[in-house]
N, C-alpha and C positions, 0 to 999 in steps of 0.2 A: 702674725702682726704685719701689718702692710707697710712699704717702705716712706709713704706720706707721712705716718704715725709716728714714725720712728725719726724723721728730718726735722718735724715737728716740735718731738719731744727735745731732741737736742739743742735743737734751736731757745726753746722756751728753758734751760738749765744756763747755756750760755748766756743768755740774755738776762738771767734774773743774779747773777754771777756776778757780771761783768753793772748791772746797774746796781748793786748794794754797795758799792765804792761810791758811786753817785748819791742814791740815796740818802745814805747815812755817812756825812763829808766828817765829823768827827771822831767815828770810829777809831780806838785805839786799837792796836795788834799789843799782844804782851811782847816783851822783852826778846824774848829766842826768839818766837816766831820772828820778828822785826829782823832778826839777826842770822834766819835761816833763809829768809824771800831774796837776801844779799846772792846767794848761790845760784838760784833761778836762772840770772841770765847765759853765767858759763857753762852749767847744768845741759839746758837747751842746748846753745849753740855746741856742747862736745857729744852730745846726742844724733846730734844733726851732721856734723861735719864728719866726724868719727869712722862712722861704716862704709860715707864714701871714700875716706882714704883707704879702709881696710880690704872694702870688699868692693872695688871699684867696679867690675862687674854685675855686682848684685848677687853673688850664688859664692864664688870660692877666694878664698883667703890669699893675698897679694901681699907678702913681705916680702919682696925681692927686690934688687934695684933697678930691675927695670917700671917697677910702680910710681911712674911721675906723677897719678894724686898723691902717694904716702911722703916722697922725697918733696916735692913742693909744698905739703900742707909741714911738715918738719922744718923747712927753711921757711915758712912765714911764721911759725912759732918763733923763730930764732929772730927773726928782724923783730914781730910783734916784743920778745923780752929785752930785744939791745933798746929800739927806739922806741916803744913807749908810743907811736905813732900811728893811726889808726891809715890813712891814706899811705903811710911808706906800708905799712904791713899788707897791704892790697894791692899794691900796685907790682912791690917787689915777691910776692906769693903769684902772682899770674907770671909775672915776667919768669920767674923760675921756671913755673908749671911749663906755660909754651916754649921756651928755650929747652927743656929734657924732652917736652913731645916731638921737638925736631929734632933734635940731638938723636932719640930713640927711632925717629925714623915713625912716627904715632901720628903724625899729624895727617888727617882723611883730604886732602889736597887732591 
C-alpha cells in the first residue's frame, strides 16, 4: 500500500469523524458515554505528560531526585490541587522546573 493511500485514508476517517458532530447538531450520546467523554481530556493530557516525566530521555526509567521533569511535574500537581488555578499551575510548574535544572547544574548554558 502506498504511503499517499494510506494519508489519504486517514485523513478521509478524520474528516468524516470530526464533521458528524457538525452534521447531525442534535445528536444525543446516551447517559455513560456523556459521562465517560468527561475523562477524555485528563485521559489525554496524563498520556501525554506522564512518560515525559518518567522517561525524560525516552529509553530508561528516571525515579530519582535528580529527575527535574518528574519533581517539577509533582510540584505543579501540588500548586494545580491547592489553587485550582490554571496560569499559577504553569507558571509555578516551569519556575520549579528551571530552578532544579540550575540547582542540578542541567541547564545547556
Amino acid at each position: 500500500m502506498s504511503d499517499g493511500w494510506l494519508i489519504l485514508g486517514m485523513m478521509a476517517i478524520t474528516f468524516a469523524l470530526r464533521y458528524s458532530l457538525f452534521a447531525w447538531p442534535n445528536l444525543k450520546f446516551p447517559p455513560l458515554v456523556r459521562q465517560g467523554l468527561h475523562y477524555v481530556p485528563t485521559a489525554v493530557l496524563t498520556a501525554i505528560v506522564v512518560p515525559g516525566m518518567l522517561l525524560p530521555d525516552g529509553q530508561h526509567w528516571a525515579l530519582t531526585l535528580d529527575n527535574a521533569y518528574l519533581l517539577a511535574g509533582l510540584a505543579a500537581i501540588a500548586i494545580a490541587a491547592t489553587t485550582r488555578h490554571l496560569l499559577a499551575t504553569i507558571g509555578g510548574g516551569m519556575l520549579v522546573f528551571f530552578g532544579l535544572r540550575w540547582l542540578l547544574g542541567q541547564l545547556p548554558l
